[in-house]
Chimera marker file (.cmm) of the C-alpha trace (Angstrom):
<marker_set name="trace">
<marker id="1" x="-0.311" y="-54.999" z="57.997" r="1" g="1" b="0" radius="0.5"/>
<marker id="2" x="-3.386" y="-53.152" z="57.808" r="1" g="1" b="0" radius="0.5"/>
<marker id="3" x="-7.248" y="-53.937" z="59.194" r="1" g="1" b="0" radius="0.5"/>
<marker id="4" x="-9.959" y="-52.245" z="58.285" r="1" g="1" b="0" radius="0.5"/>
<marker id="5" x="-13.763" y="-53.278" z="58.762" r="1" g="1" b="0" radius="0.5"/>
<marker id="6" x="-12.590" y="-56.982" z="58.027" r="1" g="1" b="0" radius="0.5"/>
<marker id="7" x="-10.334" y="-56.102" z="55.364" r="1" g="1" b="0" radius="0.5"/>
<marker id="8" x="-7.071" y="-57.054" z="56.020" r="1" g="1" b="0" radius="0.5"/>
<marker id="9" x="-3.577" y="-57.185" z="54.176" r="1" g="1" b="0" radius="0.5"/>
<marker id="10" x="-0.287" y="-57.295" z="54.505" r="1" g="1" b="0" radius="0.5"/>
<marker id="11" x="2.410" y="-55.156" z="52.140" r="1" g="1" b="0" radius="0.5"/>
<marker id="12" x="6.325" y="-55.391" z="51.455" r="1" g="1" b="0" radius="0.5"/>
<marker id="13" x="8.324" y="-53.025" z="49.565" r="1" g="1" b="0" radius="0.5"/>
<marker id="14" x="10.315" y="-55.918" z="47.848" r="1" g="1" b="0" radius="0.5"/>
<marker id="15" x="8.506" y="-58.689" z="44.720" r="1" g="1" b="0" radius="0.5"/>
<marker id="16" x="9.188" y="-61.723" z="44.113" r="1" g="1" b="0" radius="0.5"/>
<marker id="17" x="6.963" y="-61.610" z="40.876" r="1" g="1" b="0" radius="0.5"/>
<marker id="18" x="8.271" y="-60.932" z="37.472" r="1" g="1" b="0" radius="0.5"/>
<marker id="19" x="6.564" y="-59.030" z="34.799" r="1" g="1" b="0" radius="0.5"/>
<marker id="20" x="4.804" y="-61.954" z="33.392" r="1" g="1" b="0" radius="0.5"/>
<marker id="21" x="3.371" y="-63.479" z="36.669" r="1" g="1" b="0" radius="0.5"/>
<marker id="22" x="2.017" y="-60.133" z="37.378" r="1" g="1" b="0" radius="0.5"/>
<marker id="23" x="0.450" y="-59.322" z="34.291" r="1" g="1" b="0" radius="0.5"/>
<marker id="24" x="-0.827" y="-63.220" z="34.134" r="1" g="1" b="0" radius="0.5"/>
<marker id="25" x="-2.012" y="-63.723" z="37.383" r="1" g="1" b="0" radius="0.5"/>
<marker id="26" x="-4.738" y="-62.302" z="39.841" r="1" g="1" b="0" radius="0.5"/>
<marker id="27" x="-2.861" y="-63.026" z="42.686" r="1" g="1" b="0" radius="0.5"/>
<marker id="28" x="-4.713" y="-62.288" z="46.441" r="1" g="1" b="0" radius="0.5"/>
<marker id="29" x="-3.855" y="-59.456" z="48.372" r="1" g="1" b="0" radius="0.5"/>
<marker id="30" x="-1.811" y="-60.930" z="51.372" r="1" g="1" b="0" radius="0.5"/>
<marker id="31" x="0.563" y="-62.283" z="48.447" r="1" g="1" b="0" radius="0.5"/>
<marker id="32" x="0.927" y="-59.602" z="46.611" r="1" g="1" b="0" radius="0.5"/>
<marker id="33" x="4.307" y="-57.820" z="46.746" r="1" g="1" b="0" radius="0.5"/>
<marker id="34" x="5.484" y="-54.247" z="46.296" r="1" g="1" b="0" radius="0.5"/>
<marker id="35" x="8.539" y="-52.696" z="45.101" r="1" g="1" b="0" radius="0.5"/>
<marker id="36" x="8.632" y="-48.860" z="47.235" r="1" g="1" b="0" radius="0.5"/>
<marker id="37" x="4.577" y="-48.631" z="46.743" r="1" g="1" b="0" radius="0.5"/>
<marker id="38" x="4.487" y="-44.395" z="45.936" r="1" g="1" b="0" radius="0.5"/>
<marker id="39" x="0.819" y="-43.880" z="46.193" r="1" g="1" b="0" radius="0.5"/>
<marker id="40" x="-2.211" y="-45.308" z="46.859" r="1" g="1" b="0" radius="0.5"/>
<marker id="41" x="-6.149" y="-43.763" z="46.085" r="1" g="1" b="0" radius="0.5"/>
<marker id="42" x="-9.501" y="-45.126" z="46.084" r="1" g="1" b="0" radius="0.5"/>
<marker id="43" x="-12.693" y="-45.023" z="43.719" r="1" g="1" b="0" radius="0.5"/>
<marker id="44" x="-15.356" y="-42.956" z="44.720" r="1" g="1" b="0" radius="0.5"/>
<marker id="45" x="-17.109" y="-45.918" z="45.345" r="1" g="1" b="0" radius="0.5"/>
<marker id="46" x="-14.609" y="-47.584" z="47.627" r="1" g="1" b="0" radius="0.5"/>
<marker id="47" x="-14.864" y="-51.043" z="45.115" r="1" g="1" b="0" radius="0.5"/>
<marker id="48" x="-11.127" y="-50.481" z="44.037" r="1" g="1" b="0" radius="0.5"/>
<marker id="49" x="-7.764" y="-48.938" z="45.185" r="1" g="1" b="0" radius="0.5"/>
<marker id="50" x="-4.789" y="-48.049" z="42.836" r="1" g="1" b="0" radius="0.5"/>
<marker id="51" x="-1.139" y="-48.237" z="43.798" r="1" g="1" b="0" radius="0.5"/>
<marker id="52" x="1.873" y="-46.883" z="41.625" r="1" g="1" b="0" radius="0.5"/>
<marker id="53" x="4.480" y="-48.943" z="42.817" r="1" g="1" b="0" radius="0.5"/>
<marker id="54" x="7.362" y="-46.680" z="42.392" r="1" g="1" b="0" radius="0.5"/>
<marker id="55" x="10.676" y="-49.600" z="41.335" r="1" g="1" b="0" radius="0.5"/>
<marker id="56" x="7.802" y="-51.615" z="39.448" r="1" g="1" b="0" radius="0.5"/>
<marker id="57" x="7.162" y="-49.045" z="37.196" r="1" g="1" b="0" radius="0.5"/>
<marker id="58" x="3.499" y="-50.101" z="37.373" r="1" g="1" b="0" radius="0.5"/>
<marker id="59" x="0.252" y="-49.265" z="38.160" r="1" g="1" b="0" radius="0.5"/>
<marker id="60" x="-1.571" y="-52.232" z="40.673" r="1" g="1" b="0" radius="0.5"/>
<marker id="61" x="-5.303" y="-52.307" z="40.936" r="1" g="1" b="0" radius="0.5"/>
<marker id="62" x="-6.995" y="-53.931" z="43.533" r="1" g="1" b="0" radius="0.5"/>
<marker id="63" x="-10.261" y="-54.914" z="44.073" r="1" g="1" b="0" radius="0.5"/>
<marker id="64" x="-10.539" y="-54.929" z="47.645" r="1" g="1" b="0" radius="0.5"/>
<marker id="65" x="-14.205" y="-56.753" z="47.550" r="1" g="1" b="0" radius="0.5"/>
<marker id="66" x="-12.497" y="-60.115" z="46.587" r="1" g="1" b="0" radius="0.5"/>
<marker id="67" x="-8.901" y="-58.494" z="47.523" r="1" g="1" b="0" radius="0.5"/>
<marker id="68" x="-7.448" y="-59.214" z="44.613" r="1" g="1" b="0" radius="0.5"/>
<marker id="69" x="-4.301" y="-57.275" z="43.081" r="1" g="1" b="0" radius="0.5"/>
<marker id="70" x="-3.326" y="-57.291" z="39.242" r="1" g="1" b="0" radius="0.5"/>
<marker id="71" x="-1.521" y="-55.232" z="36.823" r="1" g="1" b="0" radius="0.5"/>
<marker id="72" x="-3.618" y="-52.481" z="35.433" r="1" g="1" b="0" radius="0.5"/>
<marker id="73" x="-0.555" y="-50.676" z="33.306" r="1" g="1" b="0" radius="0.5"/>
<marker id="74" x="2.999" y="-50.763" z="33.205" r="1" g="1" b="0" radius="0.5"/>
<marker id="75" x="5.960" y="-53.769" z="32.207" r="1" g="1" b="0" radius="0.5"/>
<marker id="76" x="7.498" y="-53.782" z="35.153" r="1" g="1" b="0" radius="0.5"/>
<marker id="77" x="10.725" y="-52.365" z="33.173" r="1" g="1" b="0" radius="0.5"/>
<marker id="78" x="11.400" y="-48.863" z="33.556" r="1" g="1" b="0" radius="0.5"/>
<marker id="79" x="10.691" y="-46.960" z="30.250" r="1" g="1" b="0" radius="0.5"/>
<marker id="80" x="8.680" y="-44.519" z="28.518" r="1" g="1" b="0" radius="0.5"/>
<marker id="81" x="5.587" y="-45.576" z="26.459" r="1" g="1" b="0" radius="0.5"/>
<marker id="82" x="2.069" y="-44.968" z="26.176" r="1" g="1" b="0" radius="0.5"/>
<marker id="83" x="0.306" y="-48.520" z="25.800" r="1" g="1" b="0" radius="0.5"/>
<marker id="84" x="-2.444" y="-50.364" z="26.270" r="1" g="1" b="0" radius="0.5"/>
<marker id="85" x="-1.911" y="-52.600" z="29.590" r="1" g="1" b="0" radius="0.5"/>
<marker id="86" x="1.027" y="-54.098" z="30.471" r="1" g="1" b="0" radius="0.5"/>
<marker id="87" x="2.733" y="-52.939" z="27.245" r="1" g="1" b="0" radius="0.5"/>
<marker id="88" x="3.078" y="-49.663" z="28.463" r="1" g="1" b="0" radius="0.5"/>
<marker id="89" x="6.016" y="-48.490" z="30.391" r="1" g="1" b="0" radius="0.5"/>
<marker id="90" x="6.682" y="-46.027" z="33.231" r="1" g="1" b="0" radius="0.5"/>
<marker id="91" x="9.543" y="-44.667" z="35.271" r="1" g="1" b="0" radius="0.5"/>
<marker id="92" x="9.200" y="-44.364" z="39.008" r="1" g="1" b="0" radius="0.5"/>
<marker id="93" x="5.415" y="-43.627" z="39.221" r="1" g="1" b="0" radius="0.5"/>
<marker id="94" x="4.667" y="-41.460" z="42.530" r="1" g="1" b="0" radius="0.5"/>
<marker id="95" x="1.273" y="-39.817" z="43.222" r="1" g="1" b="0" radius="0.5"/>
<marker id="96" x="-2.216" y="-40.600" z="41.770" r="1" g="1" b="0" radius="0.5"/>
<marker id="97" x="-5.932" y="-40.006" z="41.811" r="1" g="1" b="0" radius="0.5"/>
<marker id="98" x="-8.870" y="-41.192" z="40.656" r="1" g="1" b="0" radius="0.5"/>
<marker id="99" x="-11.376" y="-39.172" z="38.423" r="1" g="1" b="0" radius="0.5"/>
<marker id="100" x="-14.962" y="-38.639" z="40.202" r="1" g="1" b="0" radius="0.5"/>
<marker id="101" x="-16.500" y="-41.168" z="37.835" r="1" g="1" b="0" radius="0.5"/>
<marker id="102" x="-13.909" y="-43.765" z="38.681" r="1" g="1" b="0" radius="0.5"/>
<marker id="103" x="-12.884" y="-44.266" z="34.770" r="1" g="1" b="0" radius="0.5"/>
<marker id="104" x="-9.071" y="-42.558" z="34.458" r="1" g="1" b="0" radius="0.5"/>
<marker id="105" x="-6.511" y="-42.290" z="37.268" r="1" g="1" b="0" radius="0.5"/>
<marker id="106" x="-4.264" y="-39.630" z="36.829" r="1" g="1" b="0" radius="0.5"/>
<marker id="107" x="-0.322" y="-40.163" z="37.558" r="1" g="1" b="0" radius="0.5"/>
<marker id="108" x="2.625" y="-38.399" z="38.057" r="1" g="1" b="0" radius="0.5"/>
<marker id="109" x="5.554" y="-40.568" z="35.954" r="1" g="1" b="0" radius="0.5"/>
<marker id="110" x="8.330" y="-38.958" z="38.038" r="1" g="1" b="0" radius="0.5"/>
<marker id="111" x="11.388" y="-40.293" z="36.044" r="1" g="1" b="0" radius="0.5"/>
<marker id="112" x="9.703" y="-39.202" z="32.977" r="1" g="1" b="0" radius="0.5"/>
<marker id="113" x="9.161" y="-36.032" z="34.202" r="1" g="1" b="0" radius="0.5"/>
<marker id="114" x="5.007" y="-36.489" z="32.915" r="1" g="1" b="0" radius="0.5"/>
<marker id="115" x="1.263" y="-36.511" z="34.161" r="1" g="1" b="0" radius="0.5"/>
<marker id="116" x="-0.339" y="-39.538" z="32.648" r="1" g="1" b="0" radius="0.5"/>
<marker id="117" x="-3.955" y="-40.618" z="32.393" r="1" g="1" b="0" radius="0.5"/>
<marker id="118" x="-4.714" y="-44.482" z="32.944" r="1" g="1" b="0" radius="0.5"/>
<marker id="119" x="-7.880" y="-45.534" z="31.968" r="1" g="1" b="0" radius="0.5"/>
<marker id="120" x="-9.512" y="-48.161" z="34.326" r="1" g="1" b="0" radius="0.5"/>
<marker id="121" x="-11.419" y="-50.097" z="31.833" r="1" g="1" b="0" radius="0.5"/>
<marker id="122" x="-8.885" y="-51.201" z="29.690" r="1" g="1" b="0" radius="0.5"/>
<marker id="123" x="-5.483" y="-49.722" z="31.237" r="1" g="1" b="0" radius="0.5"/>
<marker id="124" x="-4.653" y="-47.390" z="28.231" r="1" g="1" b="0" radius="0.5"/>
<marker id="125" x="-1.884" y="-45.302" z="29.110" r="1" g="1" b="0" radius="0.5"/>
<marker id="126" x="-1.682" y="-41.476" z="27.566" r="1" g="1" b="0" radius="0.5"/>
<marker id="127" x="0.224" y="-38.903" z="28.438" r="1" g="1" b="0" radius="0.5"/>
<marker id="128" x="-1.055" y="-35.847" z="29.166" r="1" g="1" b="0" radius="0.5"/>
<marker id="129" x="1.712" y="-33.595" z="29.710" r="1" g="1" b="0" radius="0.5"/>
<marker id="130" x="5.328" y="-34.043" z="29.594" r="1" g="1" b="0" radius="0.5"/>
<marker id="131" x="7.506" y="-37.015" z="29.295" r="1" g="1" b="0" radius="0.5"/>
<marker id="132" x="10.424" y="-38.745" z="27.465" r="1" g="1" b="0" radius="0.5"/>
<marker id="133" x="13.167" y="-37.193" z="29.016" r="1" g="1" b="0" radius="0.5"/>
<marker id="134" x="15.853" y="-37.373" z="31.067" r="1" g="1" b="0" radius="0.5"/>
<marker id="135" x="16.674" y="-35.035" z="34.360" r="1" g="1" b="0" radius="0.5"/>
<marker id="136" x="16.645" y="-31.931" z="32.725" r="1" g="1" b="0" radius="0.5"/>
<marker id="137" x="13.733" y="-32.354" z="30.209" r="1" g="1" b="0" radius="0.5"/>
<link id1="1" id2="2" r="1" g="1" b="0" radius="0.2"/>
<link id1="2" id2="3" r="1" g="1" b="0" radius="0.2"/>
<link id1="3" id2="4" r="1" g="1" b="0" radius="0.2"/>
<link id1="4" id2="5" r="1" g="1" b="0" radius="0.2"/>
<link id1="5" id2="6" r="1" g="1" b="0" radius="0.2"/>
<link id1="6" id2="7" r="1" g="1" b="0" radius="0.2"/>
<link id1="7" id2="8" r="1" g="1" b="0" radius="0.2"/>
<link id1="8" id2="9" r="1" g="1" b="0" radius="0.2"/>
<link id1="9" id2="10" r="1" g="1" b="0" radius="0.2"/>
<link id1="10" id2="11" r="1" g="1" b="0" radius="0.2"/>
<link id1="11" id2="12" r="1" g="1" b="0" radius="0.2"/>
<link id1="12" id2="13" r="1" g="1" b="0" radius="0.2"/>
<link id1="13" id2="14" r="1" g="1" b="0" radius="0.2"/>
<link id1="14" id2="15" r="1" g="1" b="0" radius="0.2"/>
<link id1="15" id2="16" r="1" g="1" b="0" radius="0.2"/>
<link id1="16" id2="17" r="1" g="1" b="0" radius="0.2"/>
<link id1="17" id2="18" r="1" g="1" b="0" radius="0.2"/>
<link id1="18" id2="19" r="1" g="1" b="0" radius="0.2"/>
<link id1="19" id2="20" r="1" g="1" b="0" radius="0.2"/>
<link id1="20" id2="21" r="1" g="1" b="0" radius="0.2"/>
<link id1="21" id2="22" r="1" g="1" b="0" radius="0.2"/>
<link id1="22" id2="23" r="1" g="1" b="0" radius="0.2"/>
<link id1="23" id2="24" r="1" g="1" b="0" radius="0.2"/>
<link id1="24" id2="25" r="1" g="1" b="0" radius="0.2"/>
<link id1="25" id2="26" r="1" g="1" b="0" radius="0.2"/>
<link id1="26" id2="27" r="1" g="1" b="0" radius="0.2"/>
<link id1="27" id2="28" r="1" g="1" b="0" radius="0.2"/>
<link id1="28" id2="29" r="1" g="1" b="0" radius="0.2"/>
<link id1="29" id2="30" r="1" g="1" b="0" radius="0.2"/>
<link id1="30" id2="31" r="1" g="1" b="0" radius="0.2"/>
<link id1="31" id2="32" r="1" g="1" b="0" radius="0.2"/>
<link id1="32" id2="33" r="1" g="1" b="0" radius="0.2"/>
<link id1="33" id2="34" r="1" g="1" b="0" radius="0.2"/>
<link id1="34" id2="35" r="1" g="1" b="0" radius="0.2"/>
<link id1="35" id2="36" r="1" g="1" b="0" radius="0.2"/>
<link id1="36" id2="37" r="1" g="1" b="0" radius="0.2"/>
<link id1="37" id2="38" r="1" g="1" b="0" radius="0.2"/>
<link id1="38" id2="39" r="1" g="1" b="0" radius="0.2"/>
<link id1="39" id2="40" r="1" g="1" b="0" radius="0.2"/>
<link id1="40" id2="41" r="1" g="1" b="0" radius="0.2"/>
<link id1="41" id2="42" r="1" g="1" b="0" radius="0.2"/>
<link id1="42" id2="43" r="1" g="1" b="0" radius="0.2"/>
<link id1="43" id2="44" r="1" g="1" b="0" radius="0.2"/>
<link id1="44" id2="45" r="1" g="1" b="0" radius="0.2"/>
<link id1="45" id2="46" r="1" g="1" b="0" radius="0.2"/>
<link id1="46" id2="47" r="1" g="1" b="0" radius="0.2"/>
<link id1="47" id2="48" r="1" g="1" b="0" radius="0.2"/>
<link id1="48" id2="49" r="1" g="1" b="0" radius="0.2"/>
<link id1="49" id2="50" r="1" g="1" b="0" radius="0.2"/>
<link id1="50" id2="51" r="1" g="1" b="0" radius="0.2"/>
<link id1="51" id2="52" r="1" g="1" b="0" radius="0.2"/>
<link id1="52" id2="53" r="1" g="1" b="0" radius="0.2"/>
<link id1="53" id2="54" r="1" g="1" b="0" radius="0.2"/>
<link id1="54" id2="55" r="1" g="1" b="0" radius="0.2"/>
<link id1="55" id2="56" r="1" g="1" b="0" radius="0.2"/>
<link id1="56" id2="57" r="1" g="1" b="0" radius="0.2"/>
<link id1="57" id2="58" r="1" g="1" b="0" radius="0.2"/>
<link id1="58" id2="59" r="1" g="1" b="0" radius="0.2"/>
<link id1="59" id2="60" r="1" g="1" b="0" radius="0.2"/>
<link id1="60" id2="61" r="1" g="1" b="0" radius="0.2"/>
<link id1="61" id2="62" r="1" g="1" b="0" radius="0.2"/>
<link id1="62" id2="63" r="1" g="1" b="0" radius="0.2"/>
<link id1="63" id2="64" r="1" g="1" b="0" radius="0.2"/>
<link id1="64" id2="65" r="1" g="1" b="0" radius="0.2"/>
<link id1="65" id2="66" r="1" g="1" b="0" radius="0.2"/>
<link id1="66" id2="67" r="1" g="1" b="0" radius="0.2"/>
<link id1="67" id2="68" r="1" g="1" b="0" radius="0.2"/>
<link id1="68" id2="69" r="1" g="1" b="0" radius="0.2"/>
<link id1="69" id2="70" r="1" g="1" b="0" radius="0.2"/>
<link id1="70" id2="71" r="1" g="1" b="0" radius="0.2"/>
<link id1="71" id2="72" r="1" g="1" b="0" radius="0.2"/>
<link id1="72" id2="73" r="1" g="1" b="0" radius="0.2"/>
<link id1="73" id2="74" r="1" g="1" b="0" radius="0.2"/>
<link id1="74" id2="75" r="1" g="1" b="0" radius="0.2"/>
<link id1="75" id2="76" r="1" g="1" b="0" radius="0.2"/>
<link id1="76" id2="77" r="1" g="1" b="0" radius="0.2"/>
<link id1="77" id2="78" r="1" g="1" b="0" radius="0.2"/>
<link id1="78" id2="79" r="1" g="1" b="0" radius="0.2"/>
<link id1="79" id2="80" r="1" g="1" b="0" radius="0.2"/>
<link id1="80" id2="81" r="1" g="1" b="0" radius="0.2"/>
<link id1="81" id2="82" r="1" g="1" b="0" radius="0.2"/>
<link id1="82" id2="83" r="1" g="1" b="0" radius="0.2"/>
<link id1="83" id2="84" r="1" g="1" b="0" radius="0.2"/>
<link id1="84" id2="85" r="1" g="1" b="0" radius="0.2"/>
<link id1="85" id2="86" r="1" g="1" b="0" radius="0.2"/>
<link id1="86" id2="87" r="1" g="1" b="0" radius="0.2"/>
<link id1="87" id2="88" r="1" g="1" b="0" radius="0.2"/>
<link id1="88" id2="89" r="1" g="1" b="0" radius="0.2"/>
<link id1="89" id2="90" r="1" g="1" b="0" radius="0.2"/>
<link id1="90" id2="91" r="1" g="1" b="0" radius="0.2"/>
<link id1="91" id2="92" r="1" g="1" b="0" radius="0.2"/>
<link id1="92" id2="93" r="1" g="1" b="0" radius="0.2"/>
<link id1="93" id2="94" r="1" g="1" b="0" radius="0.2"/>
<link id1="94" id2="95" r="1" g="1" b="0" radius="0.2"/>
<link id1="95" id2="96" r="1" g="1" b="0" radius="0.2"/>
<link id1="96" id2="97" r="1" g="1" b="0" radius="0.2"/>
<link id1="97" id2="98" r="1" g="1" b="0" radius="0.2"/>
<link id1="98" id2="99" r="1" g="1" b="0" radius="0.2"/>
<link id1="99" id2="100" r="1" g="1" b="0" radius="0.2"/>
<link id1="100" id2="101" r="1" g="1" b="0" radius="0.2"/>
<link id1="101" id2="102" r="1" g="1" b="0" radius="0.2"/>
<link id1="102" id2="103" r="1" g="1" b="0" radius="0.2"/>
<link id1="103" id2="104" r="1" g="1" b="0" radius="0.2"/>
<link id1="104" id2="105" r="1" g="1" b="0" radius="0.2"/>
<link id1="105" id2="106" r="1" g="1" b="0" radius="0.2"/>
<link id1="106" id2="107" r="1" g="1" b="0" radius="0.2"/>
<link id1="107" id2="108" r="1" g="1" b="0" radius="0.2"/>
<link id1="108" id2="109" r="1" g="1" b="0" radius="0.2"/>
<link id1="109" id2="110" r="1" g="1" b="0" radius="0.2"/>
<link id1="110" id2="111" r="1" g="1" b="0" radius="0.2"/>
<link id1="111" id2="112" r="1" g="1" b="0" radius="0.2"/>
<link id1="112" id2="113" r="1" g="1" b="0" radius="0.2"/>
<link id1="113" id2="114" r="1" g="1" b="0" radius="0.2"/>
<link id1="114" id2="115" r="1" g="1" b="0" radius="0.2"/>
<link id1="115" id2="116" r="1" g="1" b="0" radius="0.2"/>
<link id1="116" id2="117" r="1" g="1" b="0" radius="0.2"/>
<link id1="117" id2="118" r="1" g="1" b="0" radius="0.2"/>
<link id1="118" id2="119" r="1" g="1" b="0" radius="0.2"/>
<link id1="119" id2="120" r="1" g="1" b="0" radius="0.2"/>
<link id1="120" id2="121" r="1" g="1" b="0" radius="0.2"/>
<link id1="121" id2="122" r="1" g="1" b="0" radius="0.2"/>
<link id1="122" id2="123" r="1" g="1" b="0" radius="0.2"/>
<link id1="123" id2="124" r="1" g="1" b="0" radius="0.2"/>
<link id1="124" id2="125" r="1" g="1" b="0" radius="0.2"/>
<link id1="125" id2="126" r="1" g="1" b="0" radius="0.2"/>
<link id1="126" id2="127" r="1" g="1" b="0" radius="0.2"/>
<link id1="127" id2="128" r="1" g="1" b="0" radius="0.2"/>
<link id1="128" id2="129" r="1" g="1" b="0" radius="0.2"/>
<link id1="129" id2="130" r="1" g="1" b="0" radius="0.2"/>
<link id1="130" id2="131" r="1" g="1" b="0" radius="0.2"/>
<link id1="131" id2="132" r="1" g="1" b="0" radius="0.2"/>
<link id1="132" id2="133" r="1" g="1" b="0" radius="0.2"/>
<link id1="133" id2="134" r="1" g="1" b="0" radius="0.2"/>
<link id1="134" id2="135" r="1" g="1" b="0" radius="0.2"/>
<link id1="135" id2="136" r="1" g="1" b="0" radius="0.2"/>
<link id1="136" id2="137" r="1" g="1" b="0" radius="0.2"/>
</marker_set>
């Protein structure tokens, strides 16, 4: 559990939400569930935080004004494919950060061995370098 200037929320590595209740619901904060959350950053603005949740193969955005957490891209089944939404697929997303204008976040797709670009607005997935293969691509 965390507290910060009134915000407060509470996180777990395991979920109890399938792909289609994430991608379908807004649900609030203190529900929300993570599978090994890898990385979290924060818009310039501090409106929104981004989480790659590492064995979700997703990217979570919240909006920590209402502290709500949805799907911003990624399945939830580990894969390779650039996508709009929840169409697109990642393997064990680790680090990410936010560009200065708050528009893309950039992530490292560790089991896919790739930097990829997320864009906030519409959760297009592209990747940037890298990607597709196994261990030793």
């Amino acid at each position: 559990t965390t507290q910060d200037e009134g915000f407060s929320a509470t996180y777990s590595t395991d979920s109890l939400l399938t792909c289609s209740e994430c991608a379908n619901s807004n649900p609030p904060l203190h529900t929300e569930r993570f599978r090994e959350p890898r990385g979290v950053a924060f818009t310039p603005f501090g409106d929104r935080a981004y989480v790659a949740e590492g064995f979700g193969h997703r990217i979570v955005q919240i909006d920590l004004k209402p502290n709500l957490a949805t799907t911003l891209s990624g399945s939830g089944s580990i894969g390779y494919l650039d996508a709009p939404h929840v169409e697109s697929m990642w393997s064990t997303p680790y680090g990410l950060d936010v560009s200065w204008d708050g528009i893309n976040i950039f992530v490292t797709d560790s089991g896919n061995h790739a930097i990829r670009r997320v864009n906030t607005k519409d959760g297009a997935t592209t990747t940037l370098s890298g990607g597709g293969g196994g261990p030793l691509a």
